[in-house]
Backbone atoms as SQL, in Angstrom:
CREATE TABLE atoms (id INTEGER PRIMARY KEY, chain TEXT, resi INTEGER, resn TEXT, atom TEXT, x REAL, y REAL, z REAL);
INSERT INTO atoms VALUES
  (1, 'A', 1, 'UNK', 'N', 21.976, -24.143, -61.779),
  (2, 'A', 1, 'UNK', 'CA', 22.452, -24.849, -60.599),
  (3, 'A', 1, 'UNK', 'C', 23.708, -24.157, -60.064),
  (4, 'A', 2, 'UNK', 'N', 24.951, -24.563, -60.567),
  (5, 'A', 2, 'UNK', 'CA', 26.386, -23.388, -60.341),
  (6, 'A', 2, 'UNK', 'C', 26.635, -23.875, -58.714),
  (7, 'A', 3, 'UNK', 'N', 26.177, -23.045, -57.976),
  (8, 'A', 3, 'UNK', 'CA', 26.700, -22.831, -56.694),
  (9, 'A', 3, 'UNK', 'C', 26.189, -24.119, -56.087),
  (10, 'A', 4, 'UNK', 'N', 25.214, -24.430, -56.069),
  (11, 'A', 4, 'UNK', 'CA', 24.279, -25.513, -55.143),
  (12, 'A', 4, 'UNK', 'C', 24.539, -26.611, -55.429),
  (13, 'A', 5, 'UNK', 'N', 24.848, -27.566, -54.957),
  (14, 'A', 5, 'UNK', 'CA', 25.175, -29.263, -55.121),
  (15, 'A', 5, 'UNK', 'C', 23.656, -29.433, -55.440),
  (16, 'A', 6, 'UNK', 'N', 23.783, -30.803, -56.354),
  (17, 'A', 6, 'UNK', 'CA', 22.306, -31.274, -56.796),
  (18, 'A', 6, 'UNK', 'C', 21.304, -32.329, -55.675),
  (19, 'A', 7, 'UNK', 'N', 22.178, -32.584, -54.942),
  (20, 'A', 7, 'UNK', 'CA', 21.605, -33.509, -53.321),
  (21, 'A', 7, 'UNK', 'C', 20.757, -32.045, -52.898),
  (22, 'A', 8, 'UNK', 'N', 21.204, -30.977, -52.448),
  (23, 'A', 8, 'UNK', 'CA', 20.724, -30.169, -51.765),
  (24, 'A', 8, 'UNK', 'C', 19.011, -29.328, -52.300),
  (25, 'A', 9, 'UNK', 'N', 18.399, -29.069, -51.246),
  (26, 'A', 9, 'UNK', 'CA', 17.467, -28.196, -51.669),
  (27, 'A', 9, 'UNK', 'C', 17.433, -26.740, -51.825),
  (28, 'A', 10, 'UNK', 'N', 17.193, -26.464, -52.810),
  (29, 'A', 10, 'UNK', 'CA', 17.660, -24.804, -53.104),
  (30, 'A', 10, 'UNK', 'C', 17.068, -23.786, -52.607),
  (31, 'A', 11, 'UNK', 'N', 15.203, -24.460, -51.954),
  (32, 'A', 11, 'UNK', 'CA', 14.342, -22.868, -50.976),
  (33, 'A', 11, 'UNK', 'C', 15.195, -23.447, -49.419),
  (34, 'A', 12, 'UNK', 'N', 15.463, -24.714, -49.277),
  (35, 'A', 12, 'UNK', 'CA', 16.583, -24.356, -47.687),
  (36, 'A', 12, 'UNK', 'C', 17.909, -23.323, -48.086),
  (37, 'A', 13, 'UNK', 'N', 18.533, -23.478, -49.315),
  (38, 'A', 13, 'UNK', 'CA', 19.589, -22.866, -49.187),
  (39, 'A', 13, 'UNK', 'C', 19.427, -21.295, -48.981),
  (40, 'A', 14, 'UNK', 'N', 18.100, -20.907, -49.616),
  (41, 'A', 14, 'UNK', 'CA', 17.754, -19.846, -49.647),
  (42, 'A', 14, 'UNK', 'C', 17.273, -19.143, -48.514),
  (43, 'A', 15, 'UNK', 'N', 16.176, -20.165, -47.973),
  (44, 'A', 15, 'UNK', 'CA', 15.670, -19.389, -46.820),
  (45, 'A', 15, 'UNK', 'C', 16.811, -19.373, -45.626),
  (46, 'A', 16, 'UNK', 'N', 18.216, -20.415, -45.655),
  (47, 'A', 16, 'UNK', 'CA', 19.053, -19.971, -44.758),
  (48, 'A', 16, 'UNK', 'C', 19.793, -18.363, -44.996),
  (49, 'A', 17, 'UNK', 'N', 19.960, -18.080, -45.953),
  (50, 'A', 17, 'UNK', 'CA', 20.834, -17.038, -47.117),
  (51, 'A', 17, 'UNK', 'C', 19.903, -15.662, -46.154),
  (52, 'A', 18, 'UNK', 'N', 18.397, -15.930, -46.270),
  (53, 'A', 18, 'UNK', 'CA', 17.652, -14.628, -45.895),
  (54, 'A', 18, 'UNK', 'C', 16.934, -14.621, -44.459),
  (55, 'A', 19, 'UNK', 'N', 17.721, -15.444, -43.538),
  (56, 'A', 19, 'UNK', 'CA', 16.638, -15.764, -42.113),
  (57, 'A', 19, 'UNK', 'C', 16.738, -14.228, -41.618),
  (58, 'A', 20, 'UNK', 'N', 18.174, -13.964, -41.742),
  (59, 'A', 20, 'UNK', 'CA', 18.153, -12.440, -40.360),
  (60, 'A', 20, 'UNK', 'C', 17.781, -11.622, -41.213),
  (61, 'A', 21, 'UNK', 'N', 17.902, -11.407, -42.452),
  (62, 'A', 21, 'UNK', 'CA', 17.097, -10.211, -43.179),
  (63, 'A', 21, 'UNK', 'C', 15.619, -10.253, -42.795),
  (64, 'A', 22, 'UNK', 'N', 14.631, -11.257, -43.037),
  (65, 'A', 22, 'UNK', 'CA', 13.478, -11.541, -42.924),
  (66, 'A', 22, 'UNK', 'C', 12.898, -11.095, -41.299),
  (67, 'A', 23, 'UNK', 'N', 13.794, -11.569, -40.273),
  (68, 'A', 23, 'UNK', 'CA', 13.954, -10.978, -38.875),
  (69, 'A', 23, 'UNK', 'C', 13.702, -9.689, -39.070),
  (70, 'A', 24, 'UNK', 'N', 14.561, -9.073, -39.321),
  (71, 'A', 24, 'UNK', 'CA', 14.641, -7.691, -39.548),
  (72, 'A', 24, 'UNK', 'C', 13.680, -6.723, -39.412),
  (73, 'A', 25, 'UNK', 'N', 13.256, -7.697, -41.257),
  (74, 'A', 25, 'UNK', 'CA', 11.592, -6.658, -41.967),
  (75, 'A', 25, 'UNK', 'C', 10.836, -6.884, -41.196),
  (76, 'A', 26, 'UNK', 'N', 10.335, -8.343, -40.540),
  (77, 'A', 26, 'UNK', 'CA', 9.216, -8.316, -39.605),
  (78, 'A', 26, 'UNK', 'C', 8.938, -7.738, -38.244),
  (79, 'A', 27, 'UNK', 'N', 10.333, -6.752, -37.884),
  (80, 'A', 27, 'UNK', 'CA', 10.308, -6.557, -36.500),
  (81, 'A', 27, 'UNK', 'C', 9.456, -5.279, -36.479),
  (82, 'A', 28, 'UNK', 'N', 8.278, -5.553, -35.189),
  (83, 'A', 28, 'UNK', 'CA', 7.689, -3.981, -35.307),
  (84, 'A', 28, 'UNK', 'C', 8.261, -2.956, -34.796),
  (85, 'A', 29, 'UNK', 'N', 7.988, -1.424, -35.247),
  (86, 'A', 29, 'UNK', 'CA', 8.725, -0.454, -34.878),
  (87, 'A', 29, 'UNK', 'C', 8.031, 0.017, -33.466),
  (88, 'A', 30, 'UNK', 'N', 9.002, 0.636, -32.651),
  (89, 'A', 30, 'UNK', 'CA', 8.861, 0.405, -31.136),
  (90, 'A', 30, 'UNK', 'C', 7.822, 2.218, -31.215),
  (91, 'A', 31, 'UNK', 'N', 7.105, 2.122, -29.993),
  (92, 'A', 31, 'UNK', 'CA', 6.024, 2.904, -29.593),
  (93, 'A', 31, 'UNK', 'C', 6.508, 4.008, -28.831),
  (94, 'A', 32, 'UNK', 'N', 7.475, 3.419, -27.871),
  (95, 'A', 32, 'UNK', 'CA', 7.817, 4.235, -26.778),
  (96, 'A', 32, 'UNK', 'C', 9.097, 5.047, -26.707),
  (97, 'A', 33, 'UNK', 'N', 9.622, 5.182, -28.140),
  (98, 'A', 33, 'UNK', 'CA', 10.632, 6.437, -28.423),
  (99, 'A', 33, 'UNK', 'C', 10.435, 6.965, -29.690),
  (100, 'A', 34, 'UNK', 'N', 10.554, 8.674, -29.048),
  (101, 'A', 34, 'UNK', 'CA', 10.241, 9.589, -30.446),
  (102, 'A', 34, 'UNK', 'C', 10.749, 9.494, -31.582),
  (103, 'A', 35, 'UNK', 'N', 10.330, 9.858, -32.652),
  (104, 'A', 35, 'UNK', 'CA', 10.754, 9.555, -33.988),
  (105, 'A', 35, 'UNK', 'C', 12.154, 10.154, -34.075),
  (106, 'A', 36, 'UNK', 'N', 12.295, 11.365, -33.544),
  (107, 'A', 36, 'UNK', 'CA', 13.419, 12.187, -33.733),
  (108, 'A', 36, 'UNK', 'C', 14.306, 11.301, -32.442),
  (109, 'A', 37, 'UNK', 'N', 14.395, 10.214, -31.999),
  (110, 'A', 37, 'UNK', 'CA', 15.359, 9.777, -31.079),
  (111, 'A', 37, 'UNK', 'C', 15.535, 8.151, -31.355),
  (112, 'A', 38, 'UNK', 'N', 14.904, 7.895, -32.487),
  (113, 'A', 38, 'UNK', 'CA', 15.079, 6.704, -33.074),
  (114, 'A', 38, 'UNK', 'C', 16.465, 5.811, -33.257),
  (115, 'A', 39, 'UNK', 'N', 17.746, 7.035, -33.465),
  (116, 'A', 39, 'UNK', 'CA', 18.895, 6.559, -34.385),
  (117, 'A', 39, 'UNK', 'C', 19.449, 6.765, -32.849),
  (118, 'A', 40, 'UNK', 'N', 19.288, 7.443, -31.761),
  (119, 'A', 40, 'UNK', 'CA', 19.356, 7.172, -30.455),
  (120, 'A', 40, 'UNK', 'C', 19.404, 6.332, -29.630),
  (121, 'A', 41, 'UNK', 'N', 18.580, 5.658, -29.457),
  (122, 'A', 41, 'UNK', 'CA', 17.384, 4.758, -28.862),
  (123, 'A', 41, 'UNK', 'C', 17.552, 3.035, -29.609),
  (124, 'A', 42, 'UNK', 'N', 18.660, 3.342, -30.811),
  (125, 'A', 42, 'UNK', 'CA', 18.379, 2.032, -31.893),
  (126, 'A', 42, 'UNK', 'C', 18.712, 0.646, -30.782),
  (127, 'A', 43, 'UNK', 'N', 19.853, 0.676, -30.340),
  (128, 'A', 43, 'UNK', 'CA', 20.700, -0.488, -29.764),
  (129, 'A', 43, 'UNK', 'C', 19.724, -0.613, -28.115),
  (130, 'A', 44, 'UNK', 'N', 18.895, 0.044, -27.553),
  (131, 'A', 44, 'UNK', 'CA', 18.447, 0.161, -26.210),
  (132, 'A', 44, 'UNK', 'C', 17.271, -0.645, -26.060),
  (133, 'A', 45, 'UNK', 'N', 17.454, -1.589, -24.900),
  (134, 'A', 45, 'UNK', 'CA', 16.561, -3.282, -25.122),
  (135, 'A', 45, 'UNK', 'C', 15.726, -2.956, -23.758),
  (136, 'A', 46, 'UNK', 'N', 14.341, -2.667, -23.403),
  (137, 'A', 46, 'UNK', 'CA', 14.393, -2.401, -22.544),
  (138, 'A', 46, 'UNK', 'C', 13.985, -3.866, -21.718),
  (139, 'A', 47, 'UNK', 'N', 14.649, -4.244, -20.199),
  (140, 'A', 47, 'UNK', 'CA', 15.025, -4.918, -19.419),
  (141, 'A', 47, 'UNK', 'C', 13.983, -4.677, -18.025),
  (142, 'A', 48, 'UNK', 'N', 13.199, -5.850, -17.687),
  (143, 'A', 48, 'UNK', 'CA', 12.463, -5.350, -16.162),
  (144, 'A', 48, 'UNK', 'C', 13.496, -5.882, -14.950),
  (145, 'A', 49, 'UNK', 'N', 13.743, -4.325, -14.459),
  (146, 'A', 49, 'UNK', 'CA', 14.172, -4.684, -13.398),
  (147, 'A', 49, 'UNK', 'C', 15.702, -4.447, -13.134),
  (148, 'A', 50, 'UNK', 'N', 16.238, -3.965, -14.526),
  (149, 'A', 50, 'UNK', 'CA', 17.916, -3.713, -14.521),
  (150, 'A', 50, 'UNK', 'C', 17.795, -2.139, -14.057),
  (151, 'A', 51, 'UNK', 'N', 18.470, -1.927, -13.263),
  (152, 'A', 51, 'UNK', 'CA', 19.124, -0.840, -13.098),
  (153, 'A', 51, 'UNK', 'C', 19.713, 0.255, -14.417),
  (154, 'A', 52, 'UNK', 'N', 19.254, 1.306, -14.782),
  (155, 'A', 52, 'UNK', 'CA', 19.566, 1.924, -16.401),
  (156, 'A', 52, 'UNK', 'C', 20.081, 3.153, -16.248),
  (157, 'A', 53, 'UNK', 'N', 20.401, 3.602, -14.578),
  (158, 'A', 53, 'UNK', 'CA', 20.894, 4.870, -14.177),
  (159, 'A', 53, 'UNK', 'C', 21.725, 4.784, -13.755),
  (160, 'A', 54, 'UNK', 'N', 22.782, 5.923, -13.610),
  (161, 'A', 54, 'UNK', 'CA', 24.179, 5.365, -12.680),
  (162, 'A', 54, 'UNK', 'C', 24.255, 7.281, -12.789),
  (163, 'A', 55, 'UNK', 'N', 25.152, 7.126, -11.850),
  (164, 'A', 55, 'UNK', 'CA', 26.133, 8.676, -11.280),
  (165, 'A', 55, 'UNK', 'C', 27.563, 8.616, -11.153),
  (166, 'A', 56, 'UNK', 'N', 27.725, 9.635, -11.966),
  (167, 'A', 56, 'UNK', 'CA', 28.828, 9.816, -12.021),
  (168, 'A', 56, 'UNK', 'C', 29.867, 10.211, -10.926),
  (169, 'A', 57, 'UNK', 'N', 31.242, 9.695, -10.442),
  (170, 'A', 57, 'UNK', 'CA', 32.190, 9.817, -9.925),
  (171, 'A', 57, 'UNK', 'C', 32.296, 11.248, -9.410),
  (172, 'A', 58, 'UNK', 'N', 31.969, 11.609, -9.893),
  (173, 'A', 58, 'UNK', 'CA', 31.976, 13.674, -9.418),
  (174, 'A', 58, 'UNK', 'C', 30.508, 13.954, -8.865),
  (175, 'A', 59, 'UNK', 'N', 29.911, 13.204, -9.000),
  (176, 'A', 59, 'UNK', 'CA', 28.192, 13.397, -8.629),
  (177, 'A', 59, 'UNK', 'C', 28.011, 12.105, -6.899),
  (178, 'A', 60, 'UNK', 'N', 28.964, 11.404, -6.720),
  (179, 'A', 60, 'UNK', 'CA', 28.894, 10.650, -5.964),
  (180, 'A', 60, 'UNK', 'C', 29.564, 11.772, -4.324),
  (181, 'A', 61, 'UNK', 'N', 28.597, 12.003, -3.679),
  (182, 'A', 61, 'UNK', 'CA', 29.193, 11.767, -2.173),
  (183, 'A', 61, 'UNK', 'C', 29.784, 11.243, -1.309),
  (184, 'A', 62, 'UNK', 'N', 31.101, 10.508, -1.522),
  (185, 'A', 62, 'UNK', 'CA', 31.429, 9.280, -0.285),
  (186, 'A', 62, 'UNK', 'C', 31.226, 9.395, 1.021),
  (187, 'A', 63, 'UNK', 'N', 32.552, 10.403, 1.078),
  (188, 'A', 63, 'UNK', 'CA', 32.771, 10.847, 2.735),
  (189, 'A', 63, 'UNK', 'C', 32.300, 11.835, 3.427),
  (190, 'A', 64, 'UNK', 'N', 31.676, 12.651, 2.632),
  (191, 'A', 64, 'UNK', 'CA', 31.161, 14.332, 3.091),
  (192, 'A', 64, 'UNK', 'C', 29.728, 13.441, 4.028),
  (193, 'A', 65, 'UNK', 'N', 29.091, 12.630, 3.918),
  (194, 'A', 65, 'UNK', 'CA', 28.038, 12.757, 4.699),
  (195, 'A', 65, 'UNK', 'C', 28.376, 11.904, 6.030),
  (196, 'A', 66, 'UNK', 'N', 30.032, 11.136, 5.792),
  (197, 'A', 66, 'UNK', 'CA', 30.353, 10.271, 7.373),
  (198, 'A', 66, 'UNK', 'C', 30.874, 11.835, 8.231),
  (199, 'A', 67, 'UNK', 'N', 31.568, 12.485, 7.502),
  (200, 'A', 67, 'UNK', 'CA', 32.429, 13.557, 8.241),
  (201, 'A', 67, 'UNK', 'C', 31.180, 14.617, 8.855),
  (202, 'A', 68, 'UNK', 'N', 30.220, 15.097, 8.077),
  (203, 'A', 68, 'UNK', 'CA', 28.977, 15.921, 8.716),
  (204, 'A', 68, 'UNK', 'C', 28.554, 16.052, 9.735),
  (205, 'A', 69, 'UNK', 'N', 27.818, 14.973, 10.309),
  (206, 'A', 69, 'UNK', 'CA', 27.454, 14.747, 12.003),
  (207, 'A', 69, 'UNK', 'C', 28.235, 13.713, 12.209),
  (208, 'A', 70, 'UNK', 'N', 29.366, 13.493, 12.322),
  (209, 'A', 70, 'UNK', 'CA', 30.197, 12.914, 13.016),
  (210, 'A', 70, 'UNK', 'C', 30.367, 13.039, 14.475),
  (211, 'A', 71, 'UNK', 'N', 30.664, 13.449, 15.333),
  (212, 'A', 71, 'UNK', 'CA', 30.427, 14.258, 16.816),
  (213, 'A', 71, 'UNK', 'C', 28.843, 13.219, 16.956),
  (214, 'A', 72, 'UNK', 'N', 27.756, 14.326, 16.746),
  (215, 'A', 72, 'UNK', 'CA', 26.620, 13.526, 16.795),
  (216, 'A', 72, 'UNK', 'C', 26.466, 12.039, 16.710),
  (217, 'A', 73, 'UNK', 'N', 26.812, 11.614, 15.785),
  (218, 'A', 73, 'UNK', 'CA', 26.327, 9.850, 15.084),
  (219, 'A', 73, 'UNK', 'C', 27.255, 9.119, 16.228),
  (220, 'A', 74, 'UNK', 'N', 28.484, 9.759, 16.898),
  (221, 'A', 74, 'UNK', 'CA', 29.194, 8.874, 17.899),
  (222, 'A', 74, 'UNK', 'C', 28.837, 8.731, 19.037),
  (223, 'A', 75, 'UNK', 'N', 28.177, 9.903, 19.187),
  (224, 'A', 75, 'UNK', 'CA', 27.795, 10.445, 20.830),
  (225, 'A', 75, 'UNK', 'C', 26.238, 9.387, 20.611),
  (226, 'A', 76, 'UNK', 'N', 25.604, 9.547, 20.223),
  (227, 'A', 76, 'UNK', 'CA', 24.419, 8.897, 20.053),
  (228, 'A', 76, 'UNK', 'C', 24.362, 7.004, 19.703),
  (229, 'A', 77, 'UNK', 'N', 25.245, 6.734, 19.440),
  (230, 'A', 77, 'UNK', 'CA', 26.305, 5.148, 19.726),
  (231, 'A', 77, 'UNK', 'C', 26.840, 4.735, 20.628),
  (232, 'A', 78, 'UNK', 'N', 27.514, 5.888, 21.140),
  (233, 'A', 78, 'UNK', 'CA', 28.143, 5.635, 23.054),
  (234, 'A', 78, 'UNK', 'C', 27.220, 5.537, 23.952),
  (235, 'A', 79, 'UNK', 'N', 25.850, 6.297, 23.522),
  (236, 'A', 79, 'UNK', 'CA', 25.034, 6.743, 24.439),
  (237, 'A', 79, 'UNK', 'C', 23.847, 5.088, 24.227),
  (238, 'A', 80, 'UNK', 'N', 23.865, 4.437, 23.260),
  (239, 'A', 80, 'UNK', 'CA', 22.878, 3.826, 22.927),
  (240, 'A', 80, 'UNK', 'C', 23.565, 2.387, 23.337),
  (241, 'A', 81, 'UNK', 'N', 25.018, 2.270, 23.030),
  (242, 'A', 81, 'UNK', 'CA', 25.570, 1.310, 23.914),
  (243, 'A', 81, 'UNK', 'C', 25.576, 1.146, 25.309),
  (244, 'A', 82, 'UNK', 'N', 25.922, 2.190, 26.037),
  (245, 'A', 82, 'UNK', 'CA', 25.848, 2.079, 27.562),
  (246, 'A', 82, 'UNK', 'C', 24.453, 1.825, 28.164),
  (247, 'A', 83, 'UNK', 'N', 23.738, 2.079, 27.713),
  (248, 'A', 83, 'UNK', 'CA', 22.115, 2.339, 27.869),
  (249, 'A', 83, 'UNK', 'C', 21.798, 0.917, 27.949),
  (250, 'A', 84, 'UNK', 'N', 22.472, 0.253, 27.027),
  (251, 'A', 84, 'UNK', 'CA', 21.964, -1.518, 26.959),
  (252, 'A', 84, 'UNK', 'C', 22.922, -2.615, 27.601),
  (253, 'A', 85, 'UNK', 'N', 24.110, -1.726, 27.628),
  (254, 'A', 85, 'UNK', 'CA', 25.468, -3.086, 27.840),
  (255, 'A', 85, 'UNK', 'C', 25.869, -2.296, 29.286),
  (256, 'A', 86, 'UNK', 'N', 25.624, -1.123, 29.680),
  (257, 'A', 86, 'UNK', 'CA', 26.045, -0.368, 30.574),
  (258, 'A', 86, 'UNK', 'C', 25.680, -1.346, 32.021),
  (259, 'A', 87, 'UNK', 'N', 24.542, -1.413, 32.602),
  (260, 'A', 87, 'UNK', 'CA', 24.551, -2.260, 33.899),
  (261, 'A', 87, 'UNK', 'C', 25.453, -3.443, 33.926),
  (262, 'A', 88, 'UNK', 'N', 25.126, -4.159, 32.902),
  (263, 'A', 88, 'UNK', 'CA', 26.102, -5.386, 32.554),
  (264, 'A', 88, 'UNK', 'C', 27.551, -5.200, 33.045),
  (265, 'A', 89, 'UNK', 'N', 28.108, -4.188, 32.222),
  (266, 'A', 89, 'UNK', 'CA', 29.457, -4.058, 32.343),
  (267, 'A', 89, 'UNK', 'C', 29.784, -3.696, 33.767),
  (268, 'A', 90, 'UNK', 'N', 29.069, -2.390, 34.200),
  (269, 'A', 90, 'UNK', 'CA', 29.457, -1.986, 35.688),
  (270, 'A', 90, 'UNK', 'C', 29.255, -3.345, 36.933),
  (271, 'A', 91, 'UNK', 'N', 28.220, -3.848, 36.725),
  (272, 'A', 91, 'UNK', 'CA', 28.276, -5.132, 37.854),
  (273, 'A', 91, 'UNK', 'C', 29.115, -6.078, 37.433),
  (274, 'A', 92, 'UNK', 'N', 29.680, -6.215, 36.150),
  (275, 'A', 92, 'UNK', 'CA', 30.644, -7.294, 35.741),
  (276, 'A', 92, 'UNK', 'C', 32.249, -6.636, 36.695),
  (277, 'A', 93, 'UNK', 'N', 32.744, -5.581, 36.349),
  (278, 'A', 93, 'UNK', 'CA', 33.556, -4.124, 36.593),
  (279, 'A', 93, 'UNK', 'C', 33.223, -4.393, 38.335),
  (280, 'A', 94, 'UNK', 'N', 32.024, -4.161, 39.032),
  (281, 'A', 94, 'UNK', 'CA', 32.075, -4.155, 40.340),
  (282, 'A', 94, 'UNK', 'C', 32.857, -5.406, 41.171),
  (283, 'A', 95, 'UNK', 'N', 31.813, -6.678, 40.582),
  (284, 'A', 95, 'UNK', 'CA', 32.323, -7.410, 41.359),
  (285, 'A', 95, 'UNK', 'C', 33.837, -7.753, 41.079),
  (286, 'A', 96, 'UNK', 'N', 34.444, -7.456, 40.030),
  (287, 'A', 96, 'UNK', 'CA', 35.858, -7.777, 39.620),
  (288, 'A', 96, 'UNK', 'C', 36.783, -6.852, 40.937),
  (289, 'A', 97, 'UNK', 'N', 36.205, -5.833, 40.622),
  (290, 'A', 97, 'UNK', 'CA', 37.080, -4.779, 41.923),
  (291, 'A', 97, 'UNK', 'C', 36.957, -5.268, 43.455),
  (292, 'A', 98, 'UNK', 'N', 35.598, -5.849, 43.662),
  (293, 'A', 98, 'UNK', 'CA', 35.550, -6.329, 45.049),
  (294, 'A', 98, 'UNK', 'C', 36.220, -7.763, 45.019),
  (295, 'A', 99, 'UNK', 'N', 36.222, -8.588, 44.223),
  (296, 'A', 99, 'UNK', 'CA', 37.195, -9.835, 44.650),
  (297, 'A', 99, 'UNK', 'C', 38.664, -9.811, 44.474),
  (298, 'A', 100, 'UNK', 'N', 39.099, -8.595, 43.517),
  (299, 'A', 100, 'UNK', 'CA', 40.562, -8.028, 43.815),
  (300, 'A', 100, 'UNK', 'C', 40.631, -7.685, 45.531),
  (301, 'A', 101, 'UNK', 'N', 39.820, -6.659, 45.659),
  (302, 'A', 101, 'UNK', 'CA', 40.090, -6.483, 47.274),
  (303, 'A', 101, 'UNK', 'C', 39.741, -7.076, 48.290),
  (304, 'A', 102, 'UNK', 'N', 39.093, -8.136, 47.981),
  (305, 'A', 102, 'UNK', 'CA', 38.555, -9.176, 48.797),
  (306, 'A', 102, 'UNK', 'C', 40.117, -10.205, 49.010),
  (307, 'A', 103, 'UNK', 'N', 40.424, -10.621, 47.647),
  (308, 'A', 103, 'UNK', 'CA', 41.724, -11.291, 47.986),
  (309, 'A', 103, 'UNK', 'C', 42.923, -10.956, 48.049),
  (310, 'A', 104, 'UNK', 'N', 42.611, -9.263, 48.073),
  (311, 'A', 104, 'UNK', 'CA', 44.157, -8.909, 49.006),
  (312, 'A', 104, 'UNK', 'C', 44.267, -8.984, 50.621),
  (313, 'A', 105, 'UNK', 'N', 42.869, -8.891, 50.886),
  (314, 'A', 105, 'UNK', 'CA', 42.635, -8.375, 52.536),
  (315, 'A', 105, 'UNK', 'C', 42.785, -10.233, 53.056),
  (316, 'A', 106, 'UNK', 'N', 42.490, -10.805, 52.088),
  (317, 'A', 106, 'UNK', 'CA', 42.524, -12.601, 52.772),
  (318, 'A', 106, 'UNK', 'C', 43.811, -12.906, 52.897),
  (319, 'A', 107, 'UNK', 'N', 44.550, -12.454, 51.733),
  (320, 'A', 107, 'UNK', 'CA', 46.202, -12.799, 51.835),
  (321, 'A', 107, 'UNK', 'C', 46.666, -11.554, 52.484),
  (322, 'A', 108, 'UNK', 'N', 46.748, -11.184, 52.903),
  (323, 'A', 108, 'UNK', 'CA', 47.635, -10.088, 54.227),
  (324, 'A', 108, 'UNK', 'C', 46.617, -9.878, 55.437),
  (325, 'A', 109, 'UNK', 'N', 45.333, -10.651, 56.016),
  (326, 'A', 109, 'UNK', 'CA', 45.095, -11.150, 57.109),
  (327, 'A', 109, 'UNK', 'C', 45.672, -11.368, 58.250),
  (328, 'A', 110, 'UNK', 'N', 46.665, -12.361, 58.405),
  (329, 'A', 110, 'UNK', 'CA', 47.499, -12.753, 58.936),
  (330, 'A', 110, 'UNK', 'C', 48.206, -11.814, 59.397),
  (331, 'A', 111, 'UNK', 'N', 48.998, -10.595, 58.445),
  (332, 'A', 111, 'UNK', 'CA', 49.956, -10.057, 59.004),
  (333, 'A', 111, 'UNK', 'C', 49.574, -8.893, 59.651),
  (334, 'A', 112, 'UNK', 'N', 48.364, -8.587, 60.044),
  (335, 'A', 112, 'UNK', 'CA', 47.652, -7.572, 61.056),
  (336, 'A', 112, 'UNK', 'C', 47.967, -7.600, 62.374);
């Protein structure tokens, strides 16, 4: 007896003592990494759908591809704005200029 109180059952105490060993032995050995990449590969769970690649800081492009066609990518934005907002603005722009000069010529009328 020694260790085990006499209330208790001794195959629970036991089978608690050996659960993750028993885990262990029963786990099957995986298919899809080489033998020689085993001690490699030990800790790697594979996941559907996680992302498992990344690039490195020196391998990353930030700004080299805004600075490239720069000129281009603006001109082709100015050009794609006016194209859609352009009438808008000029008849908005027109009539603003003609009721400026419309109500200067009404207020100095008189003094002709």
């Amino acid at each position: 007896h020694g260790f085990l109180p006499a209330r208790h059952n001794k195959a629970r105490y036991l089978k608690m003592a050996l659960r993750r060993s028993l885990t262990r032995m029963a786990a099957m050995e995986r298919a899809d990494v080489q033998p020689a990449l085993k001690k490699l590969w030990k800790k790697y769970y594979k996941v559907d759908g996680q992302v498992t690649q990344h690039l490195s800081p020196f391998e990353q492009r930030i700004f080299g591809p805004l600075v490239k066609d720069f000129p281009q990518k603006t001109f082709k934005r100015i050009t794609d704005f006016l194209t859609a907002a352009g009438p808008g603005l000029g008849l908005g722009i027109g009539i603003w200029l003609w009721a400026d000069w419309k109500f200067s010529e009404i207020s100095y009328h008189h003094r002709a």
